[in-house]
C-alpha positions in Angstrom: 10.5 6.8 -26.2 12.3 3.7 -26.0 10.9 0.3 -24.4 12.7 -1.8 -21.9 12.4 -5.3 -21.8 13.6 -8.3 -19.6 17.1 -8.0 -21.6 17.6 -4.1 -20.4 21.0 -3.4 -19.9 22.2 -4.4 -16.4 23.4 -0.9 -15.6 19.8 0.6 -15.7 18.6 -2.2 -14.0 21.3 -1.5 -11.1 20.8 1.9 -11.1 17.2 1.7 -11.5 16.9 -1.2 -7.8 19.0 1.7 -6.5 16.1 4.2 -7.2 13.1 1.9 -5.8 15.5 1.4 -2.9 15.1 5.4 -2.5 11.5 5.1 -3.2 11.1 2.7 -0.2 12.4 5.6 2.5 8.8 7.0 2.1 6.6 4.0 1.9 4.6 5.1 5.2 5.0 8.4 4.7 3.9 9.8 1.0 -0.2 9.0 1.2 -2.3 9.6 -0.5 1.0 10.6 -3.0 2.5 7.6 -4.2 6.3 6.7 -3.2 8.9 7.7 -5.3 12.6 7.9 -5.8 15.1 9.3 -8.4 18.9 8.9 -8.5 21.3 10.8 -10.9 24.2 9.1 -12.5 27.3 10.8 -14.2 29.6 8.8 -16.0 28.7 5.8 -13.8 28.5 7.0 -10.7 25.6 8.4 -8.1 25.6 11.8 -8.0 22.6 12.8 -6.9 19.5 10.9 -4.6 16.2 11.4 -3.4 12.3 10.2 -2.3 9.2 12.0 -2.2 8.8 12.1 1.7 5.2 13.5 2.3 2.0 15.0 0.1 3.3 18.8 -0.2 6.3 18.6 -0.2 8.8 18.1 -2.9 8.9 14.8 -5.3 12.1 13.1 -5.4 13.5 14.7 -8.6 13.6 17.6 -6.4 15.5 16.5 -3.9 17.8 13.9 -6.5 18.7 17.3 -8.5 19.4 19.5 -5.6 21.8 16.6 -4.8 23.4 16.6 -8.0 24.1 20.1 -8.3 25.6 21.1 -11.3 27.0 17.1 -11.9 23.2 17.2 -13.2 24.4 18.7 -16.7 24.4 15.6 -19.0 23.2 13.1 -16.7 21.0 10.5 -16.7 18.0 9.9 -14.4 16.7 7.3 -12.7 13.2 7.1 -11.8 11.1 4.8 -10.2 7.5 6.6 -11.3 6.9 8.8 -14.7 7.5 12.5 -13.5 5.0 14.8 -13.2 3.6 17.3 -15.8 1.0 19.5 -14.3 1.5 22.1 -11.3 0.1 21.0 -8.0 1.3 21.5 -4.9 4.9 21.5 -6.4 6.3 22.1 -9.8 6.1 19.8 -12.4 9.3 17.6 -12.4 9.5 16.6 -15.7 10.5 20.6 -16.5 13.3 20.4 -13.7 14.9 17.9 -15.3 14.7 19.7 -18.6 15.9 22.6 -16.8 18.5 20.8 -14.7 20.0 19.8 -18.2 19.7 15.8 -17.5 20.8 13.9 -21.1 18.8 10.9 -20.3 15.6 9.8 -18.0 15.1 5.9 -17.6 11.2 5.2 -15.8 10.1 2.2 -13.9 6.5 2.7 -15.5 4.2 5.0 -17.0 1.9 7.0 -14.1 -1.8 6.2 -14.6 -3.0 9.3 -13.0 -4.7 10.9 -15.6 -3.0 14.6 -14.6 0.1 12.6 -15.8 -0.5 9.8 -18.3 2.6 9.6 -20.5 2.6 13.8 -21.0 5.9 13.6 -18.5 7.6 11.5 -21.1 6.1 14.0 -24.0 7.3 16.7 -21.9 11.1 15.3 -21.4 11.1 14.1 -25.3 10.1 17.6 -27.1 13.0 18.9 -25.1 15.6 16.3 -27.0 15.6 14.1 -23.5 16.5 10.3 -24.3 13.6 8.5 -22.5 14.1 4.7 -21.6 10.2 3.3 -19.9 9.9 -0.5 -18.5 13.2 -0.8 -16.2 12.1 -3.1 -13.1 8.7 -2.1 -13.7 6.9 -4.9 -10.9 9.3 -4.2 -8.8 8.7 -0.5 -8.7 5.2 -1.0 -9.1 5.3 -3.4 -6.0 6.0 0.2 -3.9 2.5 1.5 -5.1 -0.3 -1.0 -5.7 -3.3 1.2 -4.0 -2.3 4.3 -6.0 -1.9 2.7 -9.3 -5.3 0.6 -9.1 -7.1 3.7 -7.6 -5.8 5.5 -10.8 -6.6 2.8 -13.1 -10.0 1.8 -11.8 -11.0 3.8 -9.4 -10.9 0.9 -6.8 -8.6 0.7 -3.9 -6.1 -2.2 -3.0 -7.5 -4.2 -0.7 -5.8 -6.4 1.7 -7.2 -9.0 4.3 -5.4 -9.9 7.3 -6.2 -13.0 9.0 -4.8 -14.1 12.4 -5.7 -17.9 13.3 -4.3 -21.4 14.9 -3.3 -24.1 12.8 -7.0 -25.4 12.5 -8.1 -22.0 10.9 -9.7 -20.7 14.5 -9.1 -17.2 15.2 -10.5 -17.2 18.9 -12.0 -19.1 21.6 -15.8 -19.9 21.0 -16.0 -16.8 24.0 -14.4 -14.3 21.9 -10.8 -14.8 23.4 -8.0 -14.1 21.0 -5.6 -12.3 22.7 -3.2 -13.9 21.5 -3.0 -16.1 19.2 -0.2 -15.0 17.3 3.2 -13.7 18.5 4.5 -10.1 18.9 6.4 -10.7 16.1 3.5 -11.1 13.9 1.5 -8.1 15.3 4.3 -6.0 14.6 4.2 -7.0 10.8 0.7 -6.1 11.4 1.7 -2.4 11.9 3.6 -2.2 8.9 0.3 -3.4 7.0 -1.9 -0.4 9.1 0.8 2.0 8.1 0.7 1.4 4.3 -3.1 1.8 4.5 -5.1 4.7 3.6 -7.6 2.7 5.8 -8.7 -0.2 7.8 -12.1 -1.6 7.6 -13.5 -3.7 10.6 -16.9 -4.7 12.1 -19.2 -3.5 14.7 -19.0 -7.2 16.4 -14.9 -6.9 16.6 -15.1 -3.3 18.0 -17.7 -4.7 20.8 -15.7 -8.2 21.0 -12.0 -6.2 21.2 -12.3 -2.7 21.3 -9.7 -2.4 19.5 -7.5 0.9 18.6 -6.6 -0.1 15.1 -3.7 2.7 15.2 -0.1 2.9 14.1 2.2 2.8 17.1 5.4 1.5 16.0 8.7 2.4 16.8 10.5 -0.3 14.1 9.0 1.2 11.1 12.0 3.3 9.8 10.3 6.7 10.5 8.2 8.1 13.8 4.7 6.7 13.8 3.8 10.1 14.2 5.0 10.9 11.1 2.7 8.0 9.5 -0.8 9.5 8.6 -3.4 8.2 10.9 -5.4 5.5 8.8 -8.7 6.1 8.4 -10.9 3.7 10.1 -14.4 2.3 8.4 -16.8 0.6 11.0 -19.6 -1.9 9.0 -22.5 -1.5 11.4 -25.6 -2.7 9.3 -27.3 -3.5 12.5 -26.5 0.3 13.9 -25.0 -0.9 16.9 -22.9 1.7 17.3 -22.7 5.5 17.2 -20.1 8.6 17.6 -19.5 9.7 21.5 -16.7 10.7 24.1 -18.6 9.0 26.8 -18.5 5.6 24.6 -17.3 2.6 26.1 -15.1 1.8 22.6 -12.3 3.6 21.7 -12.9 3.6 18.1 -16.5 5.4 18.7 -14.2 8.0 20.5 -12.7 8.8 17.4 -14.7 11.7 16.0 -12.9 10.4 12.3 -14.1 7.0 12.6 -16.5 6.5 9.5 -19.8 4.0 10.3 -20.9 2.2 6.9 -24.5 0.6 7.1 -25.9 -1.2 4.2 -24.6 -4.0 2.3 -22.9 -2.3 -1.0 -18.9 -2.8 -0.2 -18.1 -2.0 -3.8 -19.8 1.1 -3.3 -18.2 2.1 -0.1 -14.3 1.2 -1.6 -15.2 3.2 -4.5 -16.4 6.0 -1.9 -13.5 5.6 0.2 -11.1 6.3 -3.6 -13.1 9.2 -4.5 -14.0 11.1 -1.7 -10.9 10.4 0.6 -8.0 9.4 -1.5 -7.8 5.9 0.2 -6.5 3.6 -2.5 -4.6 1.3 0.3 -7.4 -0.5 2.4 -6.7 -3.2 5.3 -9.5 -5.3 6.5 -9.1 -6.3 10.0 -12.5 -7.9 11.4 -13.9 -11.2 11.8 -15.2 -14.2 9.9 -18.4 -12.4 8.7 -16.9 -9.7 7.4 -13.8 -11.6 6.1 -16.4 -14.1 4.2 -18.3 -10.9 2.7 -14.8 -9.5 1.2 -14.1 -12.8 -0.5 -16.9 -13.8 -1.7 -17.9 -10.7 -3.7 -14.0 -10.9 -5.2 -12.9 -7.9 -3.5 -9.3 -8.9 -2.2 -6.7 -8.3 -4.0 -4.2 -10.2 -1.2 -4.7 -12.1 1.6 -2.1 -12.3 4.6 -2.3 -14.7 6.8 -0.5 -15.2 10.2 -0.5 -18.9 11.7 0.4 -19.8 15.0 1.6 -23.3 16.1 -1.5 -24.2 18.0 -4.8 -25.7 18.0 -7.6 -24.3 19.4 -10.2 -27.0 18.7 -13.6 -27.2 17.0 -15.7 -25.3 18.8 -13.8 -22.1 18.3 -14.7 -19.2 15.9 -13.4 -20.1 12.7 -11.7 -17.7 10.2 -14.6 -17.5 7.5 -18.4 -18.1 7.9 -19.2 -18.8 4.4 -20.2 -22.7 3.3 -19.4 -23.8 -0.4 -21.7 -26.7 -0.9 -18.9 -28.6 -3.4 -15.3 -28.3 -4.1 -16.3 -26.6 -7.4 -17.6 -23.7 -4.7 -14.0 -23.3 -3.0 -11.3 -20.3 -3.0 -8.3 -20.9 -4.1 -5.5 -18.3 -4.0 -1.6 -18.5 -5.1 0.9 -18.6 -2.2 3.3 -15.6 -3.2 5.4 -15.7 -0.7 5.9 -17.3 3.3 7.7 -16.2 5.6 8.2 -17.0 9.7 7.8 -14.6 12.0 9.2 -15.9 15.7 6.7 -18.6 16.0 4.5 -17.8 13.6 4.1 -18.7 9.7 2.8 -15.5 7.2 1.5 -16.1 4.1 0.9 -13.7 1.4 -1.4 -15.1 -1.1 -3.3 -13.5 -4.4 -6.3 -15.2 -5.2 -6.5 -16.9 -8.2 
């Protein structure tokens, strides 16, 4: 097995962008599977393409070799995510591509599930396959951040998302807060919803909003109905709220919706890896809860969405914790920013 570095020839690199771009087709539909894409190149050109669309069905190996045909035969392929070596649902796809008779595999990155764990590459090497690993391996890994922490610590990705005015309030001291931000920020929010496994809130934003915390977007690329329904985590400490038809909160309504009462978050995202494969978390809830997820160093990124307003000091503010001395404060790297209509997002990683 060969090593890529940041000097790795520009055609795997082209070919390799080409593959992620695959990979991307089934961003809101693969969970709990991570996305994945392949292409196949012959003498320079495409010749075969494909993405893992949805767990049980095939990877996209598969697919990229039933493309390909026989143009397969001496080929080289491209893929975003190591290919799999044990028997699941499908076939392992590091033997199709031995049997397909590819010449060459170049891989993104290594999977860290431990069913896999570099015995792909073994696999593709003890059959005489040329193996190239570390080809636009942030970039590919960018597609998969829940999955790959879930395998390598058994923690989920979490992400906070924060809505508030330009004075860091997130409603009116009454509760008010719809809205602050535009419909072009909310409907970034969807995307978010439909890359997570599930969304955490609060008991006090389910009886402030009721909110439906759902996927219902029709400018995601796919159906929302083809989007699996996030699972959605209620913290309600103070037992507040309970499961009925009859409830006056939607989210009670759901007979899914999971209630989580003691203090222990690590414990519940290591709950919600283990018993129900959700390694992508959104937190959507108020200051309280917000405050607990940062202060016990649980976010892996923060998004915020600012509107151009002010809605004055005596409404609710987006956190509710008090460092007594600058030596106290958060501080978090700005990634990236990005306006949406009106509004300003911000995706920061804490530092």
């Amino acid at each position: 097995m060969s090593t890529s570095n940041h000097a790795q020839d520009a055609q795997d690199r082209y070919f390799m962008m080409l593959a992620i771009e695959q990979a991307k087709q089934g961003l809101y539909t693969t969970r709990p599977n991570p996305a994945v894409g392949c292409v196949i190149v012959q003498a320079g050109v495409v010749v075969g393409q494909g993405f893992h669309p949805k767990a049980g069905q095939p990877h996209a190996e598969v697919f990229a070799l039933k493309d390909a045909s026989a143009h397969a035969v001496g080929a080289t392929a491209y893929v975003t995510l190591e290919p799999c070596s044990h028997t699941g649902r499908t076939p392992p796809c590091a033997l199709g591509l031995i049997k397909a008779g590819v010449q060459r595999v170049v891989i993104a990155g290594l999977d860290p599930n431990p069913q896999v764990a570099g015995r792909g590459v073994k696999l593709l090497e003890q059959a005489g396959i040329d193996v190239t690993v570390g080809v636009l391996t942030e970039q590919a890994e960018g597609l998969n951040r829940g999955f790959l922490k879930a395998m390598r610590t058994q923690m989920p990705y979490v992400r906070l998302k924060i809505a508030t005015s330009l004075d860091g309030r997130t409603a009116m001291a009454t509760g008010e807060s719809k809205w602050i931000t535009s419909t072009a920020a909310r409907e970034d929010v969807q995307k978010l919803r439909a890359l997570s496994g599930a969304i955490v809130t609060g008991s006090e934003t389910v009886i402030t909003d009721d909110p439906q915390l759902n996927v219902r977007s029709s400018q995601l690329g796919v159906p929302a109905g083809q989007v699996p329904a996030p699972m959605v985590v209620v913290l309600d400490r103070r037992q507040r709220l309970e499961h009925s038809l009859q409830s006056d909160y939607q989210l009670c309504r759901r007979l899914d919706t999971l209630y989580w009462r003691n203090d222990d978050l690590t414990a519940l995202l290591k709950d919600l890896v283990s018993e129900y494969q959700c390694y992508d978390i959104l937190v959507e809830a108020g200051a309280s809860v917000a405050s607990s997820f940062l202060s016990q160093q649980l976010v892996d990124e923060l998004i915020v969405y600012q509107a151009p307003c002010l809605l004055g000091e005596k409404a609710r503010p987006m956190v509710a914790f008090n460092p007594l001395s600058l030596s106290e404060q958060l501080r978090f790297k700005i990634s990236c920013h990005e306006q949406l209509g009106p509004d300003l997002k911000l995706t920061l990683y804490p530092l």
